[in-house]
N, C-alpha and C positions, 0 to 999 in steps of 0.2 A: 865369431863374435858379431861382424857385422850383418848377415842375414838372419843372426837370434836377434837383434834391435830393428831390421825391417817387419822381423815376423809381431815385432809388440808395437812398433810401426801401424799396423794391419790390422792387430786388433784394438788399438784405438784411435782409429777410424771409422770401423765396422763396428764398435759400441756407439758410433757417433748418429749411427741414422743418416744424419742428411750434414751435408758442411760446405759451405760457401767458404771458397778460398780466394783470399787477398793476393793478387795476383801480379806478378810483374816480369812475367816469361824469362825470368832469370835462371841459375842452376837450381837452388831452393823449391822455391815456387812451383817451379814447370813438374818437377820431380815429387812433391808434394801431391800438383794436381792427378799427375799420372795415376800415382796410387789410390788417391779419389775413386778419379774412375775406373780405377780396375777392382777394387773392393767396393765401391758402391752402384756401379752401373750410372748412367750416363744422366738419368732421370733423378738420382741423388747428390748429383754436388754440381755446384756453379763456381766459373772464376769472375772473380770481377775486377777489373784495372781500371784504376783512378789516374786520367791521363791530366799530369801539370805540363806550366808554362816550363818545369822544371826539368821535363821528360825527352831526350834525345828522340830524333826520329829513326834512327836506329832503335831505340828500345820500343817502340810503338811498334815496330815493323815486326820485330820478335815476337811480342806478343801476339800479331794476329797470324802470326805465321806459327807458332807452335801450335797455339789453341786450334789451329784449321787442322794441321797435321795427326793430332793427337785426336781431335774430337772433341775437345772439352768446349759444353758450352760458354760462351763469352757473353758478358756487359761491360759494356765502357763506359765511363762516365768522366766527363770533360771539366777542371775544375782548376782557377787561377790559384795555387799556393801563396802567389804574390801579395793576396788580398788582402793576409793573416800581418797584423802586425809586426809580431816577434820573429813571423820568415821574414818577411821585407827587408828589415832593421836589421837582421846576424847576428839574434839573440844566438849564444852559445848553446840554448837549448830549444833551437831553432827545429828540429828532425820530432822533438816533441812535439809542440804544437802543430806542426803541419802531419804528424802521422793524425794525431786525435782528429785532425779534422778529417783524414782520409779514413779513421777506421768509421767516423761519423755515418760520413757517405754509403761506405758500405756497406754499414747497418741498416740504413732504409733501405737501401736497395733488396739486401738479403730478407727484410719480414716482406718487401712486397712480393718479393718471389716466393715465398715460403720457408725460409731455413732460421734455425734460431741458433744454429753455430758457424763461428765466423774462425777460418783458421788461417795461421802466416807460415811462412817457412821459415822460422828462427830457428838458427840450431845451435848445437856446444859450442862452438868457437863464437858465438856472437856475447858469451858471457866474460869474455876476456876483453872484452875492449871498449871504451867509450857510445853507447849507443842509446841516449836518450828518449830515441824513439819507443825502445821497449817496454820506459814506464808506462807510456800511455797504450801500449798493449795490454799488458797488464791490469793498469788501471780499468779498462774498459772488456775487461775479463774475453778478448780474445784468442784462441785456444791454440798453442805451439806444440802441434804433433810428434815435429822433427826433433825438438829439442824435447820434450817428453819421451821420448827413444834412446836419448842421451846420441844422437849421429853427430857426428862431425863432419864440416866440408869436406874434408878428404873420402868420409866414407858415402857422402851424398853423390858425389862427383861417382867413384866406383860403384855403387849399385846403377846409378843413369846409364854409366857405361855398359853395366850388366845386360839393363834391358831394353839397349840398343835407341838411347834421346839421345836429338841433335843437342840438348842443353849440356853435356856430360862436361864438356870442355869449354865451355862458353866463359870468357873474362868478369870478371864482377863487372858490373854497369850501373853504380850510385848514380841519383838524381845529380844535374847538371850544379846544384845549389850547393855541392860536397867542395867546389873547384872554388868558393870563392871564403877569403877565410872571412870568419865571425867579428859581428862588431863592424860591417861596413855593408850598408845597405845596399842591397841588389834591385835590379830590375831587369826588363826581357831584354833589353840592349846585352846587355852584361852573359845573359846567357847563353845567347844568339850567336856571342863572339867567341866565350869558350869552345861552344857547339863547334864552330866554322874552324878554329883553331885547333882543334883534335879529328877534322876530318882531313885536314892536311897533312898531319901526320903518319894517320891512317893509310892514304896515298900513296906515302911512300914506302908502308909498309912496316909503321909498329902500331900494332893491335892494342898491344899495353901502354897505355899511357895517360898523362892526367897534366892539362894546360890550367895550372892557378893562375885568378885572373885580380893582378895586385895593383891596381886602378889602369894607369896606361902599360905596366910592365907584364907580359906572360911567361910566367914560369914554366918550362918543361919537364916533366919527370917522365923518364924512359927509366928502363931497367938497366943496369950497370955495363952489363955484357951486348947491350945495342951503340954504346955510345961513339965508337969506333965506326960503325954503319949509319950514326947521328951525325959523325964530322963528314963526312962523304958529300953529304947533301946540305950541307947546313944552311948554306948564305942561301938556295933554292929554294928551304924550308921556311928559313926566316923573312923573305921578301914576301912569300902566302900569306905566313901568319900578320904581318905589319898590315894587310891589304884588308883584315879580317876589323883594325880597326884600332891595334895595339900600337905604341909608338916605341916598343924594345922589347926584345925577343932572348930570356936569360935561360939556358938549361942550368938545372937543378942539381949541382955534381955529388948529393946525398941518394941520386936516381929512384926510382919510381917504387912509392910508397900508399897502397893503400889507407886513405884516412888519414895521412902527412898534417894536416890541419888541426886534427885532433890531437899530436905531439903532448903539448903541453898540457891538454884537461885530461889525458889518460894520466898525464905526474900528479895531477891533482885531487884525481881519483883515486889512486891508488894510495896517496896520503893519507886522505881522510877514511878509506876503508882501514890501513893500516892504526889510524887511531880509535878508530871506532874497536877492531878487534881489543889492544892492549886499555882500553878505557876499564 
């Protein structure tokens, strides 16, 4: 089942001509890109990464480190999310407004290079969960191959592994802006400090994790089964992260949740799709 949806994968991409992919060296993305270039050849597809103040330098570093390995051509294009009202501020449909303005970007870039199809790596599992950025995919009619294939993360992950990407296994890597919850306006202090307080972490050795940042308070979400190897180091951990800028350092004993922020607008979504169906 899953190489009959790589193989329709392949052919709609290869009906595609030419595709500029929105790129962000992530599992998605990189695996996307790949297939690119391996059905269209190297002179048919571009990636391009819109780098924010929002953007780990870990995720930067991904980026040019796959697109080197793999071959795919690269543009980057430098750009403050900051700038955008509604990101600044924690509108709730903050991941909106700041994709439109990234798929924006990317659209000039793609006519000055030639391409008139602009493609993301959304797949099946992104229709399950609060992700407002997709309207303005949508809206701006750019083209979801992965999710046209109906693939799911797990089955992305398994075909990358198939043909041998460093991305196969790589952790989701959300913009820094995912750590801080909505409705309380951010700035590059704010992010700077998340940033420095998850590489602390890292240090010691959890790869999974996510520093919410709840004005002086940082929250830690580790995975349930680290928490034990969490107390080990704690008061070591917590002096770093205090130093990064926080005045109290809380682990999170609901542990480490993908999108945790988003809790309460996925109930809320779910409601009003729930009344929209029985209407």
């Amino acid at each position: 089942m899953c190489l009959k949806k790589y193989e329709k994968l392949c052919e709609t991409i290869r009906r595609s001509g030419k595709v500029c992919v929105s790129f962000s060296g992530g599992v998605d993305s990189s695996f996307l890109a790949y297939t690119c270039r391996k059905v269209l050849g190297k002179k048919n597809m571009l990636c391009v990464y819109v780098r924010g103040a929002a953007a780990s330098e870990k995720q930067t570093s991904n980026v040019s480190a796959t697109a080197e390995k793999y071959d795919f051509p690269l543009e980057i294009i430098n750009v403050n999310e900051l700038e955008v009202e509604q990101v600044r501020r924690g509108d709730p449909r903050r991941c909106y407004f700041c994709k439109k303005n990234i798929i924006s970007l990317i659209s000039r870039k793609a006519e000055e290079k030639g391409f008139n199809i602009i493609a993301c790596g959304s797949n099946l599992d992104d229709l399950s969960d609060y992700r407002p950025g997709r309207d303005a995919v949508k809206e701006m009619g750019v083209s979801e191959p992965l999710l046209e294939a109906k693939l799911t993360k797990d089955e992305i992950r398994y075909l990358s592994r198939k043909f041998g990407l460093d991305t196969a296994d790589m952790p989701s890597e959300p913009c820094l802006l995912s750590r801080i919850p909505y409705n309380r306006p951010a700035d590059r202090r704010m992010l700077t400090q998340v940033e420095e307080a998850e590489k602390v972490l890292a240090d010691f050795g959890f790869d999974v994790c996510r520093v919410r940042h709840y004005g002086i308070t940082a929250k830690i979400e580790i995975p349930p089964e680290k928490f034990e190897q969490y107390k080990k180091c704690e008061q070591h951990i917590k002096e770093k992260i205090l130093n990064a800028g926080f005045s109290e350092v809380v682990l999170d004993e609901n542990g480490f949740r993908s999108g945790s922020l988003n809790d309460s607008l996925r109930f809320k979504h779910k409601q009003n799709h729930e009344k929209m169906k029985n209407s």
